[in-house]
N, C-alpha and C positions, 0 to 999 in steps of 0.2 A: 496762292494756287497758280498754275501756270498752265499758259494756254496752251489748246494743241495745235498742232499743224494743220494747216487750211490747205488743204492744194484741192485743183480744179474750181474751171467758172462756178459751177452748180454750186459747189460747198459755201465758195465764197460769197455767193448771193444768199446764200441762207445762212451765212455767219454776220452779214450784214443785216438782214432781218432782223438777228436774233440783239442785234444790237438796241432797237427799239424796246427789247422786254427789259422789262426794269424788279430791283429788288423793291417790294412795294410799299416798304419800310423808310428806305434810303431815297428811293428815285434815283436808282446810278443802276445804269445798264448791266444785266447780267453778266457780259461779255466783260465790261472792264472790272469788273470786280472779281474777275479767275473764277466764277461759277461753273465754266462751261469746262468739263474735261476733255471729253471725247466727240467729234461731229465727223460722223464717216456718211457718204451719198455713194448709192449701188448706183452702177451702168443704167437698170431697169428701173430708179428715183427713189427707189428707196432710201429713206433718212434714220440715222440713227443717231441719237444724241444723251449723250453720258452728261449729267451735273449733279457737283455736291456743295454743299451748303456748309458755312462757317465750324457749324458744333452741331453734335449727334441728337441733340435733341429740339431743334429749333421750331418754333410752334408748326403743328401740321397747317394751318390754315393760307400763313407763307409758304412753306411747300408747294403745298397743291396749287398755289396761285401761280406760283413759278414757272413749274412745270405744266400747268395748261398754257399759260403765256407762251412759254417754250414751244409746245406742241402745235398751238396755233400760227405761229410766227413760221416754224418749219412747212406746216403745209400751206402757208399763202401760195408759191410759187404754183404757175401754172403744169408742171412738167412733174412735179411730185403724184410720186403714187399710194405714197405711202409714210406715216413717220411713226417710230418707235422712241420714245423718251423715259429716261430710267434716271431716278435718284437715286444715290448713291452714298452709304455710310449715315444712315438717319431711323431714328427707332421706330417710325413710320413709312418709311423708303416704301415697304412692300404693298400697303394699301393705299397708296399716293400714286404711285406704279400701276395697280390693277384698276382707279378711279380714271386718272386721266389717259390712258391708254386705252383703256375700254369704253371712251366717255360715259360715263357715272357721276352722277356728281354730288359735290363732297358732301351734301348735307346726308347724301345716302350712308357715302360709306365709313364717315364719323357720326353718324348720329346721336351716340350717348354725348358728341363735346357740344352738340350744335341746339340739342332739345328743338327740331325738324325746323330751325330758322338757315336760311341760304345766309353766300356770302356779300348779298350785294351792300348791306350795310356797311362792312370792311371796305368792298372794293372804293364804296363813293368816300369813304374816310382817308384811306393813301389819295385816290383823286387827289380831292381837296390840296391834301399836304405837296402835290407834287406840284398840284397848281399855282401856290401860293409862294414853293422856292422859285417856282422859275422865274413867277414875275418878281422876285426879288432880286433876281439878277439884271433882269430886265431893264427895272428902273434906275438899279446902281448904273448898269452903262450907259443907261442916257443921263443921269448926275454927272458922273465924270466929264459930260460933252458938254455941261453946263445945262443943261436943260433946268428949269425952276421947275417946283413940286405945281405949281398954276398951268405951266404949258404941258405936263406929262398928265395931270388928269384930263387935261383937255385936249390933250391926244388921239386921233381916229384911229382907227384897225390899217387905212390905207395910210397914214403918215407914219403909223409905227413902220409899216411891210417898205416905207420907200427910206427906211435912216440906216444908213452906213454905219453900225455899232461899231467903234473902234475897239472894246474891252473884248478879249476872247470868249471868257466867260459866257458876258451877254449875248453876242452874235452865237454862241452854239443852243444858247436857251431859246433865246429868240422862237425857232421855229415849231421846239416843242411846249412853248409857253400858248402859241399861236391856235398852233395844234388842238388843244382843252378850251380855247375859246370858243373857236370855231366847233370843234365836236359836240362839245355840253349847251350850243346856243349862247351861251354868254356873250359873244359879238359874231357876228355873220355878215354884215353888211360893212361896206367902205366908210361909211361915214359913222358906224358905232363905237362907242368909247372902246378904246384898246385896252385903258386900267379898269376895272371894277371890281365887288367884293366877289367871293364864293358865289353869292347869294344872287351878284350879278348887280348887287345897288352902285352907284355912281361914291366916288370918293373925294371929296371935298378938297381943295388946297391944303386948308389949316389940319385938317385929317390925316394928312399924311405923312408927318414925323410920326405921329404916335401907330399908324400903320405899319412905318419901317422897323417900326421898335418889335411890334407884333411876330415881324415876318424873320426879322433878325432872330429871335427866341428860338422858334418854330427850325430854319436854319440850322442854328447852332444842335441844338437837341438831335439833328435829324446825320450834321456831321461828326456828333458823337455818339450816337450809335454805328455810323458807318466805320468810325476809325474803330470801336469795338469786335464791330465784325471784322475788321482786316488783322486785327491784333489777335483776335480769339484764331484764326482761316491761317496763321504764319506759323503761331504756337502749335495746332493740329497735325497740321503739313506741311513744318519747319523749312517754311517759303516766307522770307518776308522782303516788303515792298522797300526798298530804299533811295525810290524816285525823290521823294520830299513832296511830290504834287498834293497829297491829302493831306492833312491833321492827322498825326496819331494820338492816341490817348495822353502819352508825356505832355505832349501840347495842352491839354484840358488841363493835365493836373495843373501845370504851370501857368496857366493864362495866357498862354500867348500865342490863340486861335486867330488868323487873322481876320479884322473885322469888314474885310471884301471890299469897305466902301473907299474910295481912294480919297486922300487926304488934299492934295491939290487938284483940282479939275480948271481947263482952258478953260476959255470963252465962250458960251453959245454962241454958233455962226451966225444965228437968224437972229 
């Protein structure tokens, strides 16, 4: 799907926001994955924002998550007065539309999918999953830098925040891996472990091959639904990505998903 055109400071500050909203399936930014159609800002702050989703019938529950994500992200700015968000081409578009536009919420206005249960069991389940790829990245780019699985469990929150991640990867995870720490209480202070479970217990040395294997799974499953959704989003709106930056499907069928963790790693400095 292809972006639109950004023009003006305003827009671009809320096309930056909207970067933060994530598909909560994948954990990959609305933005980069051509969700976002249309983002127009009036004189007066008004926002408007057009997005559509892979295939016509994609669970309403992502939907509506999306699009409150969406709508919340557009009215952080202080100078907004307003924001309009519309999904578009979905067999639910219309009462996804009048939920979070109206704020209603979704247990309202799907009641017969929900039997009057909210989303926050979903919401804390993507968490989780988003929390768990990032520190996967996390700890591959400190492997590549030689770090032993001994010196990264015993790693602080202030020795993570002070390492120069050389892996791209990792340095862009890095702050949104930090992020879920900090937010969810998992580490708050300088001297609290940087790695731990979901659950927030401590991870042993010898625990953590059988960890990586865990989170490697969890990964792979989560970038072959994403390459589905880019393959299903090309085939629809006969837009396809021919960056090579993701795995596409071809990739899964054939096995040769790359396994992220780098094969030669230098020296530890320290």
């Amino acid at each position: 799907m292809g972006l639109p055109q950004i023009h003006g400071a305003r827009a671009r500050d809320v096309w930056r926001r909207l970067g933060a909203v994530t598909d909560p399936e994948l954990d990959e930014p609305v933005t980069d994955m051509g969700f976002v159609e249309r983002l127009e800002v009036s004189r007066g702050g008004e926002v408007e924002i057009d997005f559509r989703l892979p295939t016509y019938w994609c669970s309403p529950n992502f939907a509506f998550l999306m699009a409150d994500g969406i709508r919340r992200a557009a009215a952080a700015p202080g100078w907004v007065r307003g924001v309009r968000v519309r999904l578009m081409d979905h067999c639910f578009a219309d009462r996804v539309n009048d939920a979070v536009n109206g704020a209603r919420p979704f247990e309202t206005v799907f009641a017969e999918l929900t039997e009057g249960a909210d989303l926050t069991e979903v919401r804390d389940t993507f968490r989780e999953k988003a929390f768990l790829r990032r520190q996967e990245a996390v700890i591959l780019g400190l492997k590549a830098m030689g770090w032993t699985h001994g010196q990264i469990t015993a790693m602080t929150l202030a020795e993570l925040d002070a390492q120069k991640l050389t892996q791209p990867e990792a340095a862009a995870q890095r702050p949104r891996y930090r992020e879920i720490l900090v937010e969810d209480g998992l580490a708050c202070l300088p001297g609290d472990p940087a790695f731990v479970t979901w659950h927030g217990d401590a991870i042993a040395p010898e625990e953590m091959g059988d960890h990586l294997m865990r989170l490697r799974a969890l990964r792979i499953n989560m970038e072959f639904n994403g390459a589905m959704c880019r393959g299903l989003a090309a085939t629809r709106y006969k837009e396809v990505d021919r960056s090579g930056e993701e795995p596409e499907l071809i990739d899964f069928i054939l096995g040769r998903v790359p396994p992220r963790e780098p094969r030669d790693s230098p020296a530890h400095p320290g």
